[in-house]
C-alpha positions in Angstrom: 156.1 202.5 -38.6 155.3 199.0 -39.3 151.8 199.5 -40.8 150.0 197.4 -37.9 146.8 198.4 -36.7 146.8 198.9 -33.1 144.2 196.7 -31.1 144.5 193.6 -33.5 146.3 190.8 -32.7 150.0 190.2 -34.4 150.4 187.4 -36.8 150.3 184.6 -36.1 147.2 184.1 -34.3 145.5 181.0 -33.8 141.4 180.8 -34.6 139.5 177.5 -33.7 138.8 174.9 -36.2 136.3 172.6 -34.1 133.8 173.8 -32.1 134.0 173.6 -28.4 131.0 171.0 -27.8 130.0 171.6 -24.3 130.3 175.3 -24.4 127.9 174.5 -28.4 125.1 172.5 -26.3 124.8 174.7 -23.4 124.1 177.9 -25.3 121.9 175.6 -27.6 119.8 174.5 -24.6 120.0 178.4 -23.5 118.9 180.0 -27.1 116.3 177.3 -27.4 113.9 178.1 -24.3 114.9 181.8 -24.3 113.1 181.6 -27.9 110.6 179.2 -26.4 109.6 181.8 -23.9 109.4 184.2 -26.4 107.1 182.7 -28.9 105.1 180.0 -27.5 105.5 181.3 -23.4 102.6 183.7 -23.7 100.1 181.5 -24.9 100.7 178.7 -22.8 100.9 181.6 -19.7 97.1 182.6 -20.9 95.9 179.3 -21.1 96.8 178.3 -17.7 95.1 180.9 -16.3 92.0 180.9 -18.0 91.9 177.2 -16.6 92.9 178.8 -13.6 89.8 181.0 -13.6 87.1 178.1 -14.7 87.3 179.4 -18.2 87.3 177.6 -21.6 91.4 177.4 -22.7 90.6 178.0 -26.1 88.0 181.3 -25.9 88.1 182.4 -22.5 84.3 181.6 -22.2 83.2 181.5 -18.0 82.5 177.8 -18.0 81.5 177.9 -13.9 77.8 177.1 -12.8 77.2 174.3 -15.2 78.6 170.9 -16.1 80.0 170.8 -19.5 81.6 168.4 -21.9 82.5 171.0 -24.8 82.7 174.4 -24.2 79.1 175.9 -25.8 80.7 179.1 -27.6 83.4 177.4 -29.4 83.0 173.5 -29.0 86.8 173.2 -27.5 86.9 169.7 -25.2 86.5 170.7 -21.4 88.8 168.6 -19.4 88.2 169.1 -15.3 86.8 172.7 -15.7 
């Protein structure tokens, strides 16, 4: 019995001491819009529909049947509603 723990590599092993800098920028750019999605993707998902829809972006107010230049339930800009 040599005391080694079976499943873990024999010294010597070798780790990394610089990072592998394509492999570092892909899974940057991959974390980055998968945490994008998460936190900001809803909110710009609701607004496109609501301008979608003819709604105000901001409160979801029905903006169809009349020309406006601010929404009148929350005074948000209306741009091409």
């Amino acid at each position: 019995m040599t005391g080694r723990v079976i499943g873990l590599p024999t010294p010597p092993f070798v780790l990394p001491y610089q990072p592998i800098w394509t492999g570092f920028a892909i899974n940057t750019v991959f974390y980055a819009a998968i945490l994008w999605l998460l936190t900001l993707g809803p909110f710009t998902a609701r607004r496109m529909i609501r301008r979608k829809r003819g709604r105000c972006i901001k409160c979801g107010y029905d903006l169809r049947g009349a020309e406006h230049e601010a929404c009148p339930e929350c005074g948000a800009r209306c741009d091409g509603v």
